[in-house]
C-alpha positions in Angstrom: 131.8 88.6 154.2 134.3 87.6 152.1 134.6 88.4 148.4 134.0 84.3 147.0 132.0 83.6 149.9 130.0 80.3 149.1 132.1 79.8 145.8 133.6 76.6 145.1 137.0 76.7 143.3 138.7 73.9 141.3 142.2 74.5 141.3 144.3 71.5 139.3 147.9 70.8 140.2 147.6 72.8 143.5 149.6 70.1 145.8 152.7 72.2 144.8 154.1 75.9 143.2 151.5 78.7 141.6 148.5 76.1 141.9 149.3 75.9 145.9 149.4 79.5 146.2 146.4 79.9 144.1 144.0 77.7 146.4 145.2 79.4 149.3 144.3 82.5 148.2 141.8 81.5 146.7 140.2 79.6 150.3 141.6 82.9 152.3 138.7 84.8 150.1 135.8 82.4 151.4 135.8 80.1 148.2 135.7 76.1 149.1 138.6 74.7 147.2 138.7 71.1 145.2 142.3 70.4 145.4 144.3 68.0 142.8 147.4 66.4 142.5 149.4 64.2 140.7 150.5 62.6 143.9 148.4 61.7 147.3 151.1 63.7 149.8 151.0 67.3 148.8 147.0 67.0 147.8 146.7 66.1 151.5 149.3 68.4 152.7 147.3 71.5 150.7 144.2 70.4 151.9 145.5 69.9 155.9 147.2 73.1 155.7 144.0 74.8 154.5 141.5 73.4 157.1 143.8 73.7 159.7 143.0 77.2 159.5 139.8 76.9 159.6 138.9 76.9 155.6 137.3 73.9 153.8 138.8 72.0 150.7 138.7 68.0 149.8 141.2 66.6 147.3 141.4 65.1 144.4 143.7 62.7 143.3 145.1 62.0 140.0 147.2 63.0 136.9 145.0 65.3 134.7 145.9 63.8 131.6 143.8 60.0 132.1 141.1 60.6 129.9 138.3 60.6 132.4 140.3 62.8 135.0 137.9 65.9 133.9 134.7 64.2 134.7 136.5 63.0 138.2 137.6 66.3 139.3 134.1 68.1 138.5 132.2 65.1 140.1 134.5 65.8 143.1 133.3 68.9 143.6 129.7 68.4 143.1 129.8 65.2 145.1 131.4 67.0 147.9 130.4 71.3 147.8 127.1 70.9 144.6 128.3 73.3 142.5 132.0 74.6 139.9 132.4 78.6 140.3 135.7 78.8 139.7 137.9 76.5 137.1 141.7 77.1 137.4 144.2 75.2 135.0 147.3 75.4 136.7 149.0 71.9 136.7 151.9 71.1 134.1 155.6 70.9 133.8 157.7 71.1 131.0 159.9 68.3 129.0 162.4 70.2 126.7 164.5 69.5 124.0 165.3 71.3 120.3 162.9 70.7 117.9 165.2 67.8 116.0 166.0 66.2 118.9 162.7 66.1 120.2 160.4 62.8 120.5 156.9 62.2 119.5 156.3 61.4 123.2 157.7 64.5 124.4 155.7 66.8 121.6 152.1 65.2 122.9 153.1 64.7 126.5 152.9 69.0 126.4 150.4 68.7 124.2 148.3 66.6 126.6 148.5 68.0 129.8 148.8 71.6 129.1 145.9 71.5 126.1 143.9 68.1 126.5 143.4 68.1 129.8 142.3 71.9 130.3 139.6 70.8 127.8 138.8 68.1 129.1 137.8 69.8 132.3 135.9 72.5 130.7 133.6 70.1 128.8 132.8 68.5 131.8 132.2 71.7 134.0 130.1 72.4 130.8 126.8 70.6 131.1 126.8 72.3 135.0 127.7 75.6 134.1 125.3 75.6 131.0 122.4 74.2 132.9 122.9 76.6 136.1 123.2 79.6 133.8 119.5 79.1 132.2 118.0 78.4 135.6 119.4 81.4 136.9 118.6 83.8 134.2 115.0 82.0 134.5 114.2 83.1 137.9 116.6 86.2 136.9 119.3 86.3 138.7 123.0 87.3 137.9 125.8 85.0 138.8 128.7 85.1 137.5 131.5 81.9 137.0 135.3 82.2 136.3 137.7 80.0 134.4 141.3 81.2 134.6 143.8 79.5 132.3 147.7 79.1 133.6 149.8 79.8 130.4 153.7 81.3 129.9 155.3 84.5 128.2 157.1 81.1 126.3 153.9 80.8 125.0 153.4 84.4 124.4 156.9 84.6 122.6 158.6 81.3 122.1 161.4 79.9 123.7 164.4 78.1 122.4 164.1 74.2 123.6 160.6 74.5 124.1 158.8 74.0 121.2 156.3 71.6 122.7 155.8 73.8 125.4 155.5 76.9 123.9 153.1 76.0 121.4 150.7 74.3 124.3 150.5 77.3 126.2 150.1 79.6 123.4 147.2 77.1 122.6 145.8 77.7 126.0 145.4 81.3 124.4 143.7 80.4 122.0 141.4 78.4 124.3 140.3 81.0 126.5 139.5 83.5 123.3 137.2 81.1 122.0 135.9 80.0 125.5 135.4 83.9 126.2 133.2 84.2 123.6 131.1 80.9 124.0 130.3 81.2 127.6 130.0 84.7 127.6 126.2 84.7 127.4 126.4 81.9 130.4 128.2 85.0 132.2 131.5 83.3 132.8 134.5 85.3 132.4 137.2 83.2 131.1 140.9 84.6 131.4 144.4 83.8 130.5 147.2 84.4 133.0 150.9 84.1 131.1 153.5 84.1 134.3 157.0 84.5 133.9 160.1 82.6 135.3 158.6 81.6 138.6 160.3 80.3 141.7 159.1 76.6 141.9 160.3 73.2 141.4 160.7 73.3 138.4 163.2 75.6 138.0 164.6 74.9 141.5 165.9 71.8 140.6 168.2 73.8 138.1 170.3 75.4 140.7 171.9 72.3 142.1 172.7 71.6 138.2 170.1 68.3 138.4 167.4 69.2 135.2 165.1 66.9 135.8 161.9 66.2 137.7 159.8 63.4 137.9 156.5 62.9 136.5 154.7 59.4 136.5 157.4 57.7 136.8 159.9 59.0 134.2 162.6 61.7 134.8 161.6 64.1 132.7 164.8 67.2 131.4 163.1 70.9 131.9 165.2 74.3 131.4 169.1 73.6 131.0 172.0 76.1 131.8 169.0 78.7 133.7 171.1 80.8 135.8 167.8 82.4 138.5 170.3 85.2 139.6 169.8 86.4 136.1 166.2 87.1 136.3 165.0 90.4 138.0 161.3 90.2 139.5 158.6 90.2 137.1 154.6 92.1 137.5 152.3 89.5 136.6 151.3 89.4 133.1 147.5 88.7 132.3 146.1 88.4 128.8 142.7 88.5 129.6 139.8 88.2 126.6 136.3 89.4 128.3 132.4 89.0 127.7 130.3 91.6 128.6 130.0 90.2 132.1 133.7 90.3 132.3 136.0 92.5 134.7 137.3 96.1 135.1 141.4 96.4 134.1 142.3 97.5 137.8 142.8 96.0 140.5 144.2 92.9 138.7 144.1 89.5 140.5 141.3 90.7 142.9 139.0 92.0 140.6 140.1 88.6 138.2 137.6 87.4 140.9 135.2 89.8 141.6 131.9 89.0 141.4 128.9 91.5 139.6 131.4 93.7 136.8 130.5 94.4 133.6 133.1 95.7 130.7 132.8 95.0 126.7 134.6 92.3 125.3 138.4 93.3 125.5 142.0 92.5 125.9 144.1 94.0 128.3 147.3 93.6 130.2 146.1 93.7 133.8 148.5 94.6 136.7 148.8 93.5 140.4 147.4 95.5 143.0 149.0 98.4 144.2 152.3 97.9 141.8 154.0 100.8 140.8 155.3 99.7 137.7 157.9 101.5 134.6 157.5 99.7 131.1 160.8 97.9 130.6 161.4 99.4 127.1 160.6 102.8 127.4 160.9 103.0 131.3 157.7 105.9 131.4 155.2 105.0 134.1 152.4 104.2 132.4 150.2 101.1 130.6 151.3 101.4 127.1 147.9 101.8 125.0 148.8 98.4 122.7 149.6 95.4 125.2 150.8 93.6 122.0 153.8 96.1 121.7 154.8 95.6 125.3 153.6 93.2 128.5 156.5 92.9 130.6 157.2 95.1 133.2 160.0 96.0 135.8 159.2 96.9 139.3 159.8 101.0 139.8 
Protein backbone atom coordinates (compact mmCIF):
# COMPACT_ATOMS: atom_id res chain seq x y z
CA UNK A 1 0.00 0.00 0.00
CA UNK A 2 1.23 3.15 -0.67
CA UNK A 3 2.16 5.79 1.85
CA UNK A 4 -1.00 8.57 0.86
CA UNK A 5 -3.12 5.88 -0.18
CA UNK A 6 -6.83 7.29 -0.23
CA UNK A 7 -5.49 10.92 0.24
CA UNK A 8 -6.59 13.60 -1.86
CA UNK A 9 -4.02 16.30 -2.70
CA UNK A 10 -4.71 19.85 -3.91
CA UNK A 11 -1.75 21.04 -5.62
CA UNK A 12 -2.29 24.86 -7.24
CA UNK A 13 -0.29 25.92 -10.22
CA UNK A 14 0.68 22.19 -11.03
CA UNK A 15 0.15 22.53 -15.05
CA UNK A 16 3.85 23.54 -15.11
CA UNK A 17 7.52 23.56 -12.96
CA UNK A 18 7.74 22.50 -8.99
CA UNK A 19 3.81 22.28 -8.83
CA UNK A 20 3.92 19.57 -11.82
CA UNK A 21 6.57 17.61 -10.14
CA UNK A 22 4.87 17.95 -6.88
CA UNK A 23 1.43 16.20 -8.05
CA UNK A 24 3.28 13.62 -9.66
CA UNK A 25 4.96 12.65 -6.77
CA UNK A 26 2.53 13.30 -4.91
CA UNK A 27 -0.11 10.73 -7.26
CA UNK A 28 3.03 8.12 -7.52
CA UNK A 29 2.50 7.85 -3.48
CA UNK A 30 -1.39 6.76 -3.93
CA UNK A 31 -2.80 10.42 -3.18
CA UNK A 32 -5.73 11.49 -5.75
CA UNK A 33 -4.56 14.84 -7.04
CA UNK A 34 -6.88 18.11 -7.84
CA UNK A 35 -4.83 19.75 -10.37
CA UNK A 36 -4.92 23.69 -11.21
CA UNK A 37 -3.85 25.93 -13.72
CA UNK A 38 -3.84 29.19 -14.95
CA UNK A 39 -4.38 27.82 -18.40
CA UNK A 40 -6.70 24.83 -19.74
CA UNK A 41 -3.55 22.95 -21.73
CA UNK A 42 -1.05 22.02 -19.18
CA UNK A 43 -4.05 21.33 -16.42
CA UNK A 44 -5.09 18.77 -19.02
CA UNK A 45 -1.72 17.76 -20.00
CA UNK A 46 -0.84 17.04 -16.02
CA UNK A 47 -3.84 15.33 -15.47
CA UNK A 48 -3.51 13.05 -18.98
CA UNK A 49 -0.04 12.29 -18.09
CA UNK A 50 -1.09 11.18 -14.61
CA UNK A 51 -3.95 8.79 -15.58
CA UNK A 52 -2.26 7.50 -18.31
CA UNK A 53 -0.39 5.67 -15.84
CA UNK A 54 -2.86 4.47 -14.20
CA UNK A 55 -3.24 7.30 -11.20
CA UNK A 56 -6.43 9.45 -10.77
CA UNK A 57 -6.47 13.46 -10.78
CA UNK A 58 -9.29 15.99 -12.28
CA UNK A 59 -8.38 19.57 -12.98
CA UNK A 60 -9.17 22.69 -12.06
CA UNK A 61 -9.08 25.61 -14.02
CA UNK A 62 -8.43 29.07 -13.16
CA UNK A 63 -6.05 31.89 -11.93
CA UNK A 64 -5.88 31.61 -8.10
CA UNK A 65 -6.08 35.10 -7.50
CA UNK A 66 -10.28 35.67 -8.57
CA UNK A 67 -11.58 36.05 -5.39
CA UNK A 68 -13.73 32.95 -5.35
CA UNK A 69 -10.97 30.69 -6.90
CA UNK A 70 -10.42 29.15 -3.17
CA UNK A 71 -13.94 28.09 -2.72
CA UNK A 72 -13.67 26.55 -6.59
CA UNK A 73 -10.74 24.56 -6.12
CA UNK A 74 -11.86 23.01 -2.61
CA UNK A 75 -15.42 22.40 -4.11
CA UNK A 76 -13.48 20.58 -6.95
CA UNK A 77 -12.14 18.30 -4.85
CA UNK A 78 -14.98 17.46 -2.69
CA UNK A 79 -17.36 17.45 -5.71
CA UNK A 80 -15.15 15.02 -7.42
CA UNK A 81 -12.76 12.67 -4.45
CA UNK A 82 -15.23 14.00 -0.81
CA UNK A 83 -12.53 15.02 1.12
CA UNK A 84 -8.86 17.92 1.20
CA UNK A 85 -5.82 15.88 2.85
CA UNK A 86 -3.26 17.62 1.49
CA UNK A 87 -3.14 21.62 0.52
CA UNK A 88 -0.12 22.60 -1.56
CA UNK A 89 0.51 26.39 -2.50
CA UNK A 90 2.75 26.22 -5.27
CA UNK A 91 1.50 28.60 -8.13
CA UNK A 92 3.14 32.16 -8.65
CA UNK A 93 5.66 33.94 -10.76
CA UNK A 94 7.47 36.92 -10.11
CA UNK A 95 7.22 40.70 -11.62
CA UNK A 96 10.37 42.54 -10.67
CA UNK A 97 11.52 45.84 -10.59
CA UNK A 98 13.62 48.25 -7.88
CA UNK A 99 11.57 49.44 -5.30
CA UNK A 100 11.34 53.26 -7.04
CA UNK A 101 10.61 52.05 -10.14
CA UNK A 102 8.14 49.73 -9.08
CA UNK A 103 4.14 50.11 -9.59
CA UNK A 104 1.32 49.74 -7.31
CA UNK A 105 0.14 47.02 -9.70
CA UNK A 106 3.23 45.14 -9.56
CA UNK A 107 3.57 45.53 -5.50
CA UNK A 108 -0.18 43.83 -5.04
CA UNK A 109 -0.05 41.58 -8.13
CA UNK A 110 2.90 39.55 -5.62
CA UNK A 111 1.02 40.45 -2.96
CA UNK A 112 -2.12 38.76 -4.35
CA UNK A 113 -1.18 35.66 -5.67
CA UNK A 114 1.61 34.61 -3.50
CA UNK A 115 -0.37 35.82 -0.04
CA UNK A 116 -4.23 36.35 -0.89
CA UNK A 117 -4.67 33.51 -2.67
CA UNK A 118 -2.87 30.92 -0.38
CA UNK A 119 -5.42 32.28 2.19
CA UNK A 120 -7.94 32.24 0.39
CA UNK A 121 -7.66 28.51 -0.08
CA UNK A 122 -7.02 27.75 3.42
CA UNK A 123 -10.24 29.46 4.77
CA UNK A 124 -12.09 27.53 2.44
CA UNK A 125 -10.35 24.01 3.17
CA UNK A 126 -11.21 25.37 6.75
CA UNK A 127 -14.82 24.62 7.51
CA UNK A 128 -13.88 20.85 6.02
CA UNK A 129 -10.88 20.33 7.80
CA UNK A 130 -12.38 21.74 11.11
CA UNK A 131 -15.52 19.81 10.84
CA UNK A 132 -13.72 16.39 9.89
CA UNK A 133 -11.23 16.85 12.71
CA UNK A 134 -14.07 16.90 15.66
CA UNK A 135 -15.91 13.94 14.02
CA UNK A 136 -12.83 12.13 13.97
CA UNK A 137 -11.58 12.75 17.36
CA UNK A 138 -15.37 11.93 18.39
CA UNK A 139 -15.34 8.41 17.33
CA UNK A 140 -11.46 8.72 18.22
CA UNK A 141 -9.60 8.31 15.54
CA UNK A 142 -6.18 10.02 14.42
CA UNK A 143 -5.89 11.45 11.04
CA UNK A 144 -3.69 13.59 10.21
CA UNK A 145 -3.90 16.58 7.18
CA UNK A 146 -0.99 18.58 5.56
CA UNK A 147 -0.74 21.99 4.15
CA UNK A 148 2.69 22.72 2.60
CA UNK A 149 3.39 26.35 1.59
CA UNK A 150 5.85 27.12 -1.62
CA UNK A 151 7.99 30.14 -0.47
CA UNK A 152 11.85 31.35 -1.72
CA UNK A 153 15.28 31.85 0.20
CA UNK A 154 14.33 35.65 -1.58
CA UNK A 155 11.91 35.50 0.98
CA UNK A 156 14.10 34.07 3.54
CA UNK A 157 16.86 36.82 2.68
CA UNK A 158 15.77 39.49 0.28
CA UNK A 159 16.71 40.00 -3.03
CA UNK A 160 17.66 43.01 -4.95
CA UNK A 161 14.66 43.78 -7.63
CA UNK A 162 12.28 41.85 -5.74
CA UNK A 163 10.85 43.67 -3.23
CA UNK A 164 7.30 42.64 -3.89
CA UNK A 165 8.36 39.24 -4.14
CA UNK A 166 10.34 38.89 -1.37
CA UNK A 167 8.16 40.26 1.11
CA UNK A 168 5.11 37.87 -0.19
CA UNK A 169 6.98 34.89 0.28
CA UNK A 170 8.47 35.83 3.56
CA UNK A 171 4.71 36.53 4.35
CA UNK A 172 3.97 32.96 3.40
CA UNK A 173 6.29 32.34 6.59
CA UNK A 174 4.64 33.99 8.53
CA UNK A 175 1.40 32.20 7.35
CA UNK A 176 2.36 28.78 8.06
CA UNK A 177 3.70 29.84 11.76
CA UNK A 178 0.48 31.01 12.68
CA UNK A 179 -1.46 28.32 10.73
CA UNK A 180 0.86 25.69 12.64
CA UNK A 181 -0.28 26.74 15.67
CA UNK A 182 -4.08 27.14 14.89
CA UNK A 183 -4.72 23.88 13.32
CA UNK A 184 -2.45 22.09 15.34
CA UNK A 185 -5.07 20.71 17.66
CA UNK A 186 -7.15 19.74 14.14
CA UNK A 187 -3.85 17.60 13.70
CA UNK A 188 -2.68 19.25 10.56
CA UNK A 189 0.89 19.79 10.08
CA UNK A 190 1.45 22.88 8.19
CA UNK A 191 4.96 23.52 6.67
CA UNK A 192 6.97 25.98 4.71
CA UNK A 193 9.24 24.84 1.85
CA UNK A 194 11.80 28.01 0.74
CA UNK A 195 13.37 26.52 -2.76
CA UNK A 196 16.22 28.06 -4.30
CA UNK A 197 17.00 29.07 -7.94
CA UNK A 198 15.06 26.32 -9.71
CA UNK A 199 15.08 25.20 -13.25
CA UNK A 200 11.62 26.28 -14.66
CA UNK A 201 10.20 28.79 -16.89
CA UNK A 202 10.70 31.23 -15.16
CA UNK A 203 14.12 31.52 -15.19
CA UNK A 204 14.43 29.62 -18.48
CA UNK A 205 13.23 32.27 -20.40
CA UNK A 206 16.38 34.24 -19.09
CA UNK A 207 18.80 32.23 -21.07
CA UNK A 208 17.74 33.28 -24.49
CA UNK A 209 17.98 36.99 -22.99
CA UNK A 210 13.79 37.37 -23.34
CA UNK A 211 12.71 38.34 -19.32
CA UNK A 212 9.42 38.02 -19.61
CA UNK A 213 6.62 35.66 -19.26
CA UNK A 214 3.11 35.92 -19.66
CA UNK A 215 0.52 35.98 -17.19
CA UNK A 216 -3.25 36.90 -18.01
CA UNK A 217 -2.53 38.52 -20.72
CA UNK A 218 0.30 40.96 -19.76
CA UNK A 219 4.14 40.32 -20.27
CA UNK A 220 5.22 40.45 -17.14
CA UNK A 221 9.74 41.22 -16.54
CA UNK A 222 11.09 38.47 -13.89
CA UNK A 223 14.99 38.09 -13.00
CA UNK A 224 17.32 40.24 -15.39
CA UNK A 225 21.06 39.59 -16.18
CA UNK A 226 20.65 35.73 -14.20
CA UNK A 227 23.49 33.88 -15.63
CA UNK A 228 22.11 29.71 -14.55
CA UNK A 229 25.77 28.57 -15.19
CA UNK A 230 26.46 30.51 -12.10
CA UNK A 231 24.41 28.67 -9.76
CA UNK A 232 25.73 25.18 -8.32
CA UNK A 233 22.88 22.64 -7.20
CA UNK A 234 21.20 23.44 -4.18
CA UNK A 235 19.64 20.61 -1.08
CA UNK A 236 16.22 21.68 -0.56
CA UNK A 237 15.62 24.07 2.12
CA UNK A 238 12.44 23.53 4.42
CA UNK A 239 11.47 25.85 7.21
CA UNK A 240 9.13 23.78 8.78
CA UNK A 241 7.04 25.14 12.15
CA UNK A 242 5.22 21.86 13.76
CA UNK A 243 2.23 20.97 16.21
CA UNK A 244 2.60 18.17 18.19
CA UNK A 245 1.18 15.95 15.47
CA UNK A 246 3.84 17.19 13.29
CA UNK A 247 6.88 15.20 11.64
CA UNK A 248 10.33 13.76 12.55
CA UNK A 249 13.47 16.03 11.02
CA UNK A 250 14.65 12.96 8.82
CA UNK A 251 13.82 11.81 5.98
CA UNK A 252 12.68 15.19 4.66
CA UNK A 253 10.13 15.30 1.77
CA UNK A 254 8.84 11.71 2.55
CA UNK A 255 8.31 12.08 6.00
CA UNK A 256 6.82 15.99 5.04
CA UNK A 257 4.01 13.41 4.17
CA UNK A 258 3.96 10.75 6.38
CA UNK A 259 1.09 9.99 7.99
CA UNK A 260 0.83 8.96 12.26
CA UNK A 261 4.33 11.17 13.70
CA UNK A 262 4.39 13.02 16.54
CA UNK A 263 7.27 15.67 17.49
CA UNK A 264 6.87 19.04 19.70
CA UNK A 265 6.23 22.13 18.10
CA UNK A 266 9.71 23.05 16.35
CA UNK A 267 11.64 24.56 13.53
CA UNK A 268 14.04 22.82 11.69
CA UNK A 269 15.90 22.75 8.39
CA UNK A 270 14.91 19.45 6.95
CA UNK A 271 17.07 17.65 4.30
CA UNK A 272 16.28 15.41 1.26
CA UNK A 273 16.57 11.83 1.55
CA UNK A 274 19.65 10.21 1.39
CA UNK A 275 21.77 13.63 0.68
CA UNK A 276 25.11 13.69 1.90
CA UNK A 277 25.50 17.21 2.45
CA UNK A 278 28.76 19.82 3.80
CA UNK A 279 27.39 23.29 5.25
CA UNK A 280 28.50 25.80 2.68
CA UNK A 281 30.19 28.11 5.21
CA UNK A 282 31.97 26.00 7.38
CA UNK A 283 32.13 22.88 4.91
CA UNK A 284 31.89 20.22 8.19
CA UNK A 285 29.36 17.49 7.55
CA UNK A 286 26.86 18.07 9.81
CA UNK A 287 23.22 20.12 10.54
CA UNK A 288 24.47 23.12 12.18
CA UNK A 289 22.40 23.26 15.63
CA UNK A 290 20.82 27.02 14.73
CA UNK A 291 19.07 26.79 11.16
CA UNK A 292 18.91 30.60 11.46
CA UNK A 293 22.84 30.89 11.26
CA UNK A 294 22.93 28.75 8.17
CA UNK A 295 20.21 26.88 5.60
CA UNK A 296 22.00 26.51 2.51
CA UNK A 297 23.76 23.66 1.65
CA UNK A 298 26.29 22.35 -1.12
CA UNK A 299 26.15 18.81 -2.35
CA UNK A 300 29.39 16.76 -0.79
Amino acid sequence: MNKLEGKVALVSGSGRGIGRAIALKLATEGARVVVNDLDAEPAQETVEALRADGLEAVACVGSVTDADFGNQFVQCALDNFGAVDIVVNNAGYTWDNVIQKMSDEQWYAMIDVHMTAPFRILRAASGYIRESAKKEAAEGREVFRKIVNISSIAGLYGNPGQVGYATAKMGMVGMTQTLSKEWGRYKVNVNCVAFGVISTRLVQVLDSGDATIDVEGHEKQVIEGLDLRRFRPRVLVIEATLPESGITCHDAWCRLFKWGSTTPTKRYVLLPRRSSVRCCRCRHRRIPSSPLRSRIYRRA
